[in-house]
C-alpha positions in Angstrom: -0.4 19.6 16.8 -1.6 17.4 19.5 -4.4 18.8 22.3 -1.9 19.3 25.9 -4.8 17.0 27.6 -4.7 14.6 24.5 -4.5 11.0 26.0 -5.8 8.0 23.9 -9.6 6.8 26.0 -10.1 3.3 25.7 -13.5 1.2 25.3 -13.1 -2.4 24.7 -15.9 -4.8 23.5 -17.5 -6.6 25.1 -18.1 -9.6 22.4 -15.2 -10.5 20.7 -15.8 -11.4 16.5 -12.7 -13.9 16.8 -14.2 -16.8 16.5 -16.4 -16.0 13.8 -13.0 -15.8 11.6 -11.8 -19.1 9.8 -8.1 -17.7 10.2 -6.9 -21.1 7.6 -9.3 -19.4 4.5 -9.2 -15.8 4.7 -9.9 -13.3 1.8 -8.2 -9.8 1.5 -10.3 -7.4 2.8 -13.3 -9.2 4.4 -13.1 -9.4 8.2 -12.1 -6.6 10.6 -10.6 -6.8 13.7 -12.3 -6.1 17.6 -11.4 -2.6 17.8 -10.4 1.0 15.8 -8.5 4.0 16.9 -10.0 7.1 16.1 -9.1 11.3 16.9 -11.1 14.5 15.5 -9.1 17.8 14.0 -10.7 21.0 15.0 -9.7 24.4 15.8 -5.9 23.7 14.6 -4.9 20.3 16.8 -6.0 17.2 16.7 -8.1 15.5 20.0 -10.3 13.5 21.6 -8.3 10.8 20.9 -10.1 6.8 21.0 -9.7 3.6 20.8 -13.5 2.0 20.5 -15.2 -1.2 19.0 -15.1 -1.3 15.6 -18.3 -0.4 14.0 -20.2 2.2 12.1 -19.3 5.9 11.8 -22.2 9.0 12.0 -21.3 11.4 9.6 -23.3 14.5 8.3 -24.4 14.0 4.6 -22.6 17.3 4.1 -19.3 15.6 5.3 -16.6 17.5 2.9 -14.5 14.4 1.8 -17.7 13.0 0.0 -18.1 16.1 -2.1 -14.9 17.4 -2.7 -12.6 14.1 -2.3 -10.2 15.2 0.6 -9.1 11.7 1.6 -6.0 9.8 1.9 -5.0 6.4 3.2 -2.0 4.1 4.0 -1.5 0.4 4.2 0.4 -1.6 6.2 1.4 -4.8 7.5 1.7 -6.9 11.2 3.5 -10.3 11.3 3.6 -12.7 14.1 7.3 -14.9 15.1 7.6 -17.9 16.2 7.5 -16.6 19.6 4.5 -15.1 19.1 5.4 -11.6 19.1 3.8 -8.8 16.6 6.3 -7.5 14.2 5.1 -4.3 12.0 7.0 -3.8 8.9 8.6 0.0 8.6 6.3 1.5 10.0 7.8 4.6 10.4 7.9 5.2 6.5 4.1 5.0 6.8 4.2 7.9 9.0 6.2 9.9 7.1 4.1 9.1 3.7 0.6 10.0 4.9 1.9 13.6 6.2 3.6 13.5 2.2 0.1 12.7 1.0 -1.8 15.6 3.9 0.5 18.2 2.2 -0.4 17.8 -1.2 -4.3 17.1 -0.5 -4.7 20.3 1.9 -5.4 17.8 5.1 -3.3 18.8 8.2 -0.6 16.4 9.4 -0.4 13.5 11.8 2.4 14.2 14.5 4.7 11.3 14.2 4.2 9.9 17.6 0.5 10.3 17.7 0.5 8.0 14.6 2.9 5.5 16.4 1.0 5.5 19.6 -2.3 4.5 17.8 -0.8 1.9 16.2 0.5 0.6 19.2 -2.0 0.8 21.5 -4.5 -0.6 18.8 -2.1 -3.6 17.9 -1.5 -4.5 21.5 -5.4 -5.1 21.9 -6.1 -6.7 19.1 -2.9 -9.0 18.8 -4.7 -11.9 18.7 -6.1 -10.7 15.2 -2.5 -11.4 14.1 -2.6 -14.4 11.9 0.3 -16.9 12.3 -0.7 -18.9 8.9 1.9 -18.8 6.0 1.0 -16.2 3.7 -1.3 -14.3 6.1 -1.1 -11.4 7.9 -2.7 -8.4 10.0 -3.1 -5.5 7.2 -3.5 -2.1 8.5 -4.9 0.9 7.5 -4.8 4.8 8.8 -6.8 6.9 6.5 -7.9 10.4 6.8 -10.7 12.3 5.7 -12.2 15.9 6.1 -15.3 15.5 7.8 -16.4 19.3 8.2 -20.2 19.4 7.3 -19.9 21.8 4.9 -20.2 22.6 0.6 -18.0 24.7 -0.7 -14.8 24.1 -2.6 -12.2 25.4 0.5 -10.1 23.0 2.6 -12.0 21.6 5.5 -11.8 23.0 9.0 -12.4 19.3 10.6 -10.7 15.8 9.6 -11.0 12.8 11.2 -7.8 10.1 11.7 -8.7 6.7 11.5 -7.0 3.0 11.7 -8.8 -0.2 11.2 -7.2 -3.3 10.9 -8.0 -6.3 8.9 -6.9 -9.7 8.5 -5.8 -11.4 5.2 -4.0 -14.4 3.2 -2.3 -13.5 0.0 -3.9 -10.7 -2.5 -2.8 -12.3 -5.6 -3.5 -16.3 -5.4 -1.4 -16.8 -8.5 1.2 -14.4 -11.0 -0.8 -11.7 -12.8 -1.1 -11.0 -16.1 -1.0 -7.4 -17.4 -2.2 -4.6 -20.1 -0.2 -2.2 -20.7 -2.4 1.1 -20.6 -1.9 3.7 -23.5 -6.0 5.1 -23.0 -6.6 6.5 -20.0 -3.9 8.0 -17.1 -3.6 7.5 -14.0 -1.7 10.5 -12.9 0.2 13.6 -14.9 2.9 15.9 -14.1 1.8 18.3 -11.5 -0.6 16.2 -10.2 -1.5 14.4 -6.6 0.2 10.6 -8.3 2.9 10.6 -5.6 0.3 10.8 -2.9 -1.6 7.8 -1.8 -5.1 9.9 -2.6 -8.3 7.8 -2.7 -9.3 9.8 -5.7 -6.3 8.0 -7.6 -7.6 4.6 -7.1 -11.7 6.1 -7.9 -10.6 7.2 -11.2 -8.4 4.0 -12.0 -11.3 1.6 -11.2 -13.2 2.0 -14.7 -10.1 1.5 -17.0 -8.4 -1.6 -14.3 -12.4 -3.3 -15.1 -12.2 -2.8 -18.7 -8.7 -5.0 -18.5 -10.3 -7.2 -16.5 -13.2 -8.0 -18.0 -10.1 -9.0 -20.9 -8.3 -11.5 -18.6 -5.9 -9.0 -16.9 -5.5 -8.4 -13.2 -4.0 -5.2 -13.7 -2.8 -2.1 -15.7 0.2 -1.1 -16.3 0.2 3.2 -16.3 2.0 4.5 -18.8 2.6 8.5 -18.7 0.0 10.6 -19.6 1.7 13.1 -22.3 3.0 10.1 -24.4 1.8 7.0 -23.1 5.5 5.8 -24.0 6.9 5.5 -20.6 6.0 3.4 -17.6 4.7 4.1 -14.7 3.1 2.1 -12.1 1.1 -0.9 -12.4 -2.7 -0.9 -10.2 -1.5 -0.7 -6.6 2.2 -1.8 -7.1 5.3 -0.3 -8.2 7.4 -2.4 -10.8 10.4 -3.7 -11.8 11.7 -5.4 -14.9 15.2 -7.1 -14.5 17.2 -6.9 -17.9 20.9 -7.9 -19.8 21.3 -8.7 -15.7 20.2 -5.3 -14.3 17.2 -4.4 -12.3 15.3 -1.5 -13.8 12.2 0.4 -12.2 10.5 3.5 -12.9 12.2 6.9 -11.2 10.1 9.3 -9.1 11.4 12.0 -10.2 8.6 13.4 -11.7 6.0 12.8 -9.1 3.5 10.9 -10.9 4.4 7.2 -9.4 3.8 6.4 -5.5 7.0 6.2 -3.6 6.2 2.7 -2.1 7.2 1.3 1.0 8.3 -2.0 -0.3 9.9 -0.1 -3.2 12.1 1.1 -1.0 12.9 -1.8 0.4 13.7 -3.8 -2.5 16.4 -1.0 -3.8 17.8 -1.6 0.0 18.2 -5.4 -0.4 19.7 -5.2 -4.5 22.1 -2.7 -3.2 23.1 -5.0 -0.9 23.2 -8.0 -2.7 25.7 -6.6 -5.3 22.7 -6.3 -8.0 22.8 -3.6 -10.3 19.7 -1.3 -10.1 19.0 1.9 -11.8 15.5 3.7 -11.4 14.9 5.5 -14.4 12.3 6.2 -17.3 11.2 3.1 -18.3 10.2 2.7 -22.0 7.0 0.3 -23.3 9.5 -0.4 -26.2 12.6 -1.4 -24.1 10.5 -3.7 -22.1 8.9 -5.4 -25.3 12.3 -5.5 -27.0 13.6 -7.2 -24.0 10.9 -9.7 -24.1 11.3 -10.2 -28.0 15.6 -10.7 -27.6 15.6 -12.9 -24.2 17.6 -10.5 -22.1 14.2 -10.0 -19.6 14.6 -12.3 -17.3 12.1 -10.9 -15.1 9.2 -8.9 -14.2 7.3 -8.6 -10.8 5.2 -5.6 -8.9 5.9 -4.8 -5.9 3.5 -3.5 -2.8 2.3 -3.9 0.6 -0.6 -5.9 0.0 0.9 -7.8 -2.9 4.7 -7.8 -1.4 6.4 -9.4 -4.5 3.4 -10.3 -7.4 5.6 -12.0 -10.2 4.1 -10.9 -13.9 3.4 -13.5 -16.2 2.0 -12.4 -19.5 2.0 -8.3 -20.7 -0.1 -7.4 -23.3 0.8 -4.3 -25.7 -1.1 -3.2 -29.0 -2.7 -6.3 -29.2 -0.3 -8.9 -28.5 0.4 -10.9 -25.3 3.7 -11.5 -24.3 4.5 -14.5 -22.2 7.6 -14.3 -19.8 9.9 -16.5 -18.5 8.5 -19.6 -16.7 7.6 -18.4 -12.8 10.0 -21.4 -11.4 13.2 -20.0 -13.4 12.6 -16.4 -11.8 15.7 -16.4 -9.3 15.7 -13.1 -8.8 11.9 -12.1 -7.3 11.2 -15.6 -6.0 14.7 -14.7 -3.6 13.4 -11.4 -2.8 10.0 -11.9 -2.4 11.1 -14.9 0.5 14.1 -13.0 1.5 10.9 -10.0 2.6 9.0 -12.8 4.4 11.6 -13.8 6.4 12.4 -10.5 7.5 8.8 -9.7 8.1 8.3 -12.9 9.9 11.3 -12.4 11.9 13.0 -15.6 10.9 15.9 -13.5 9.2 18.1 -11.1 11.0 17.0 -7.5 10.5 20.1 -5.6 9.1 18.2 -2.7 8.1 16.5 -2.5 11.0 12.8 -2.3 9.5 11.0 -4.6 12.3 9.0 -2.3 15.2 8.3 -5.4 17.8 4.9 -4.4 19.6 5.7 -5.3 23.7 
């Protein structure tokens, strides 16, 4: 719940970082925007509500998430139109996901409207941060941590909410090239891989270096009783499209991150007329597929990624090439049919676009 006297306080800087940015050669990740939003959970509500320059954070070397890993985070996406208006994409889904991922990590909820009303407030002061070069964008992330000073393995009695905001250009420059994992696991039945957990991208960092170090951008997770089946792939969802259908891993069992743009891709296939089915997803199907011509395509899918088309995967020691990028009808439509959308050039049917006035 949200303090009755709860109202967001406001401290703007007094030297903008603007100009420092070159907007035309940004990296993911690098710069932040002016300003953060920031509320404390004590004694069962959340309060003292803030928006403030962004900068450093005190916390007590006790501080419970860095001992006992109760963290979680969302990411998200601002777009400018041609009018120059900020468009956030689904931002509601967000909302609903990090109170998903507070559930299953013991870390109270965010009221739905206090986690809109940050995000407004915080994008309507820092809209200028809102990059209007192709490819770029204004990524956003609330996160949440249990900041209690305290040891001992319980669930914290303080958390702090947080968003920052950051802009980028593209994450991937170019089409990745994968490995599919059948060592190490990213998540098992039972487990916290449906939640977006910082934890699950700690423990993925060792075996997603030992790929790259080999010439592979990512992993592809397999499960973690067989490693037959496919999960997810590094921070994206997947999708193969095969004998004319598109295929993607189910959630069913709760070991694969519901994504955002996921979601949204299932939307737009339905709606096209293309046949979709989300299901368990076989290593051997795939390779097969490759081996007798009927995959026609393969892409991740993500918010910082959006659509990033796979072009080699590698499995028991071989490397598969796929089809030639400029023959891939099917993600290079979606992945431009999202833009537009997000860019507010295409009309929203699905009515995904929050406008920030």
């Amino acid at each position: 719940m949200i303090g009755e006297t709860a109202k967001i306080s406001i401290e703007k800087t007094t030297t903008s970082k603007i100009d420092s940015v070159d907007f035309n050669n940004i990296k993911f990740g690098k710069h932040f925007s002016d300003h953060m939003f920031m509320a404390h959970y004590a004694n069962g509500q959340w309060e003292e509500l803030q928006i403030v320059p962004y900068g450093n954070i005190s916390i007590s070397p006790a501080c419970a998430a860095l001992h006992y890993g109760q963290a979680i985070f969302e990411g998200m996406k601002a777009y400018k139109n041609k009018q120059g208006e900020v468009l956030v994409f689904r931002p509601y889904e967000n909302a609903k996901r990090i109170n998903i991922s507070a559930k299953r990590m013991c870390i109270p909820e965010i009221p739905e409207d206090l986690f809109m009303e940050a995000l407004t407030r915080l994008l309507q002061i820092d809209k200028n941060w809102v990059p209007t070069q192709e490819g770029a964008s204004l990524y956003i992330r609330p996160f949440i941590f249990a900041s209690e000073p305290v040891l001992g393995v319980r669930p914290a009695e303080e958390y702090t909410f947080m968003i920052i905001t950051s802009p980028v250009g593209s994450y991937y420059g170019e089409p990745v090239n994968v490995k599919i994992e059948t060592e190490y696991s990213r998540a098992a039945d039972g487990g916290v891989g449906f939640a977006k957990a910082a934890g699950n991208y700690g423990a993925a960092l060792y075996p997603a270096k030992q790929g790259q170090l080999k010439g592979y951008h990512q992993l592809v997770w397999t499960d973690a009783i067989e490693h037959k089946y496919i999960e997810e792939s590094g921070t994206m969802n997947v999708f193969f499209h095969i004998n004319n259908k598109l295929i993607t891993p189910s959630l069913e069992r709760k070991t694969t991150l519901p994504g955002v743009t996921r979601d949204s891709i299932i939307h737009i296939a339905n709606h096209w007329g293309i046949p979709i089915e989300e299901k368990r997803v076989s290593v051997q199907e795939v390779i097969e597929a490759i081996q007798n011509g009927t995959l026609k395509d393969a892409f991740g899918s993500g918010t910082a990624a959006t659509i990033a088309q796979i072009k080699k995967i590698h499995f028991n020691g071989i490397d598969y090439e796929l089809p030639p990028i400029e023959n891939r009808e099917l993600s290079n439509k979606l992945g431009q049919y999202l833009d537009r959308i997000k860019r507010g050039t295409e009309p929203d049917i699905f009515n995904w676009i929050m406008k920030i006035v």
